[in-house]
C-alpha positions in Angstrom: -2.4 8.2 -10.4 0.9 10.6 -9.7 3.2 9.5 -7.3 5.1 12.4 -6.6 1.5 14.5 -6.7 0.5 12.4 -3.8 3.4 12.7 -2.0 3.3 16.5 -2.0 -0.3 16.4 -1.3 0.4 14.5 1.6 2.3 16.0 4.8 3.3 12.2 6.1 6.7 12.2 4.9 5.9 8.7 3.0 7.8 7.7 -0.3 4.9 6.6 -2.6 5.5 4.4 -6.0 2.6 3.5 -8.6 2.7 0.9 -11.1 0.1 0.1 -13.6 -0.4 -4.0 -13.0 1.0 -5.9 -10.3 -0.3 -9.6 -8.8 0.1 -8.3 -5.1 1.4 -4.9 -3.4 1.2 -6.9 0.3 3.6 -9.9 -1.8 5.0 -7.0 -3.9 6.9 -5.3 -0.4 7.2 -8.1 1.4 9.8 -9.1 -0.8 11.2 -5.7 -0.7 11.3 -5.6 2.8 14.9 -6.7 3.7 15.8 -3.5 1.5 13.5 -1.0 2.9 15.1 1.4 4.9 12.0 3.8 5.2 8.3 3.8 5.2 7.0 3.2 1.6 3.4 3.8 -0.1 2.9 1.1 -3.2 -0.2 2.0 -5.1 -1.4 -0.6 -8.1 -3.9 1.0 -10.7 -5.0 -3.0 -10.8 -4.1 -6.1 -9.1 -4.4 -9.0 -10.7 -3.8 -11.7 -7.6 -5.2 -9.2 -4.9 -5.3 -11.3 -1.2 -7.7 -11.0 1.4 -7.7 -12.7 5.2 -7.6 -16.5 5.4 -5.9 -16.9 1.8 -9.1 -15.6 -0.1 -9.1 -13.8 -3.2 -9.5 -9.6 -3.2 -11.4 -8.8 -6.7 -10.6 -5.4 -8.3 -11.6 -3.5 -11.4 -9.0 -1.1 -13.0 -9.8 1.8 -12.1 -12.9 1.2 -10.2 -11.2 0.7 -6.0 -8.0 1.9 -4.7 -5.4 -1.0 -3.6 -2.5 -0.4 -2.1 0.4 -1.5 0.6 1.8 0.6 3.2 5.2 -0.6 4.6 6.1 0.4 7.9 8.4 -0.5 10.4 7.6 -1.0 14.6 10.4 -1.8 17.2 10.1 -5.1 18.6 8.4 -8.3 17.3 4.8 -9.3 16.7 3.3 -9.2 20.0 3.8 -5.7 20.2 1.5 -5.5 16.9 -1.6 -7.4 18.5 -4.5 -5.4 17.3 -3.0 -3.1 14.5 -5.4 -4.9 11.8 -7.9 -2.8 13.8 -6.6 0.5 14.2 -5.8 0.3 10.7 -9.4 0.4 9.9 -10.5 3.0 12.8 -8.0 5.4 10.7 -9.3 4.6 7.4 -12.8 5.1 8.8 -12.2 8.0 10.8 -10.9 9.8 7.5 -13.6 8.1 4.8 -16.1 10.2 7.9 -13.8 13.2 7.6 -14.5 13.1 3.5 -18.4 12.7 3.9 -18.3 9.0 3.8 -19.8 7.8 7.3 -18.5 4.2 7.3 -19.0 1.3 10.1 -16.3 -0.9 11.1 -16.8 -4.7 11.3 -14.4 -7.0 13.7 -11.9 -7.6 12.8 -10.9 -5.8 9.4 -13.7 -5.0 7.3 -15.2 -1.6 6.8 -19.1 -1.5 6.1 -21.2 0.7 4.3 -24.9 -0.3 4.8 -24.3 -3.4 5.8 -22.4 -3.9 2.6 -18.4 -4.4 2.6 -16.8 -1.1 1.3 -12.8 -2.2 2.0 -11.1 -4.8 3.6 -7.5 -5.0 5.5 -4.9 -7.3 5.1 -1.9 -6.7 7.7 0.9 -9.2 7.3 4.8 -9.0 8.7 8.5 -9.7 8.0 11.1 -9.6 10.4 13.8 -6.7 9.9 17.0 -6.0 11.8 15.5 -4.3 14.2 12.4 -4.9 14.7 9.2 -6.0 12.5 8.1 -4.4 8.9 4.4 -4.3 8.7 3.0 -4.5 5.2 -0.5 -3.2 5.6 -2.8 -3.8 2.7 -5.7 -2.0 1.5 -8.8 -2.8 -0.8 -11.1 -0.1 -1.0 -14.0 0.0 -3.9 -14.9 3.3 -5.4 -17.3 2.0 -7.7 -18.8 -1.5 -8.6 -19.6 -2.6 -12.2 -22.4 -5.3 -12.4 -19.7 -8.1 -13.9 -17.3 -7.5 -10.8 -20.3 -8.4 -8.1 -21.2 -11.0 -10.0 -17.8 -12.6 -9.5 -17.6 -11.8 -6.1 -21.1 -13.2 -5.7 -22.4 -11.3 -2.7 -23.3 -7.5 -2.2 -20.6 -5.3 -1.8 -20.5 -1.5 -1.5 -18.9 1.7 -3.1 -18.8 5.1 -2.6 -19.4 7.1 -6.2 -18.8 10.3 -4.1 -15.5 9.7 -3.9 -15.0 8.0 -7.5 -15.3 11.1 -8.6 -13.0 12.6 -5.8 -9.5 13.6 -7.7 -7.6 10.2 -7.0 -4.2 11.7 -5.7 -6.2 13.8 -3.2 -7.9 10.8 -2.0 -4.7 9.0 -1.5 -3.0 11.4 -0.1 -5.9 12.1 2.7 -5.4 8.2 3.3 -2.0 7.7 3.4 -2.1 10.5 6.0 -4.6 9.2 8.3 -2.6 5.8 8.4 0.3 7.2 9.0 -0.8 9.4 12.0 -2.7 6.1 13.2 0.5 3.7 12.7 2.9 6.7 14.5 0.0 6.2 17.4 -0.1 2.7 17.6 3.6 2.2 17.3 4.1 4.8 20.9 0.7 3.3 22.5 -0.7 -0.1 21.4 -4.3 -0.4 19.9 -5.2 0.6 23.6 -5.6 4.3 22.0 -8.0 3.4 19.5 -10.5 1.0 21.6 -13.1 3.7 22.2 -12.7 5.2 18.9 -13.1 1.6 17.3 -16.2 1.2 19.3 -17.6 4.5 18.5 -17.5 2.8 15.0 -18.9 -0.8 15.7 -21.4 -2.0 13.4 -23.0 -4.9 15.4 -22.5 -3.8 18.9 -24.9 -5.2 21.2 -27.0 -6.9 18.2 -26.9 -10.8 18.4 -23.9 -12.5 16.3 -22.1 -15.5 15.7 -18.7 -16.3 15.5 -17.4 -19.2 12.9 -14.4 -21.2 11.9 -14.6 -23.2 9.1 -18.3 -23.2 8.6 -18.6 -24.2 12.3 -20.1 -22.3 14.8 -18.1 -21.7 18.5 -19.8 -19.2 20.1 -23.1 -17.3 20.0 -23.7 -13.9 22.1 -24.5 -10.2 21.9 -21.5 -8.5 20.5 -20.2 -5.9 22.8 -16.9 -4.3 20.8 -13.2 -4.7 21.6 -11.2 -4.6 24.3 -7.8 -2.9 24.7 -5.9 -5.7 23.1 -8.4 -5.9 20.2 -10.2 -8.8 21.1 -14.2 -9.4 20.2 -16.2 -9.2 23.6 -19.1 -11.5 23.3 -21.7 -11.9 26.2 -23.1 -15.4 26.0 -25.2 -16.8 28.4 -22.4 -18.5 30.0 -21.2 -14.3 30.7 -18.7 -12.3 28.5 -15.8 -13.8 26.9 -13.4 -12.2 24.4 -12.3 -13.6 21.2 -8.9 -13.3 19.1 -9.4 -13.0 16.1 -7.0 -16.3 14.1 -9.1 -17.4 11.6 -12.8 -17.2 12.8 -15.6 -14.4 11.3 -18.4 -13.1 12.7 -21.7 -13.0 11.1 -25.0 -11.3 12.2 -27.5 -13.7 13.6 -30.4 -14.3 12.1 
């Protein structure tokens, strides 16, 4: 991948760096971030220690997903970032629909493609000067060889349409959806992007669960987000809304 050819493809104003191997982009800017004076695209043809939610491992192919870190920086500290996780992924699936992709979304920061996970999102934070950096991290699969599910050890999903997509274009067409998203969320909260999240919702009103630690808390019919991007559940004891901390959802069965 080109890094100045995205940049000029792209109208977000965005410095954008490629480098061939790295363990983490996320780890890679958060130690950068003290430095960072600007918003900064880090694009890794492979990682080799990529990080999910909850400390698990991302797996990657070279040259079969595109991972990469966005850093940006928000005024205040992380309250004001509740929910961001979220309107990350309506942005990337709004755009993945705009390419011909239709994608779901599943709370809180997976993207689905029949059923299947197609990208996850890892949003993590350092304290600046003024105000918070965001480092948001992206893992999305282009294509899946037969050894790399096999190490993951459950179905996953790709999109060959875009494999073949030229690479830079792809990026760029990203990189500006999040940063029109992260401008949004930094004026208005994820309160803009409740609807459009739920327009998206893969599971709403189907029965799930939701689980922490191979224990399940609460059982209901999910009914999408609220304004502050919590889970709305309605259990028989009525609704209740869940944060997200540590806990997944899973489909009922």
């Amino acid at each position: 991948m080109d890094a100045q050819r995205i940049a000029d493809l792209s109208s977000a104003g965005v410095a954008v760096e490629v480098v061939a191997e790295t363990g983490s982009t996320n780890a890679d800017l958060l130690a950068r971030a003290a430095t960072l004076s600007a918003p900064l695209l880090l694009i890794a043809e492979h990682q080799t220690a990529g990080r999910g939610r909850a400390g698990r491992s991302w797996l990657s192919a070279p040259g079969h997903s595109l991972t990469f870190s966005l850093a940006w920086r928000f005024e205040g500290g992380l309250p004001a970032l509740t929910g961001l996780p979220l309107a990350v992924g309506t942005a990337l699936a709004e755009t993945l629909g705009r390419l011909g992709q239709p994608v779901q979304l599943k709370w809180p920061n997976d993207l689905l493609k029949d059923g299947d996970k197609l990208a996850g999102i890892l949003v993590e934070t350092q304290a600046a000067a003024a105000g918070t950096w965001a480092i948001v991290g992206i893992g999305l699969n282009l294509a899946m060889p037969d050894e790399l599910e096999a190490r993951i050890g459950r179905p996953v999903a790709a999109v060959p349409w875009l494999a073949r997509m030229d690479r830079d274009a792809l990026m760029a067409a990203l990189l500006d959806g999040l940063a029109q998203a992260l401008q949004a969320f930094a004026a208005t909260g994820f309160a803009a992007f409740s609807a459009r999240w739920n327009l998206l919702h893969a599971y709403q009103g189907q029965p799930v669960t939701i689980v922490d630690r191979g224990e399940v808390l609460h059982e209901g019919l999910a009914a999408g987000v609220d304004d502050g991007g919590r889970l709305l559940l309605d259990t028989e004891a009525g609704r209740i809304a869940i944060v997200a901390g540590d806990v997944s959802l899973r489909v009922k069965t």
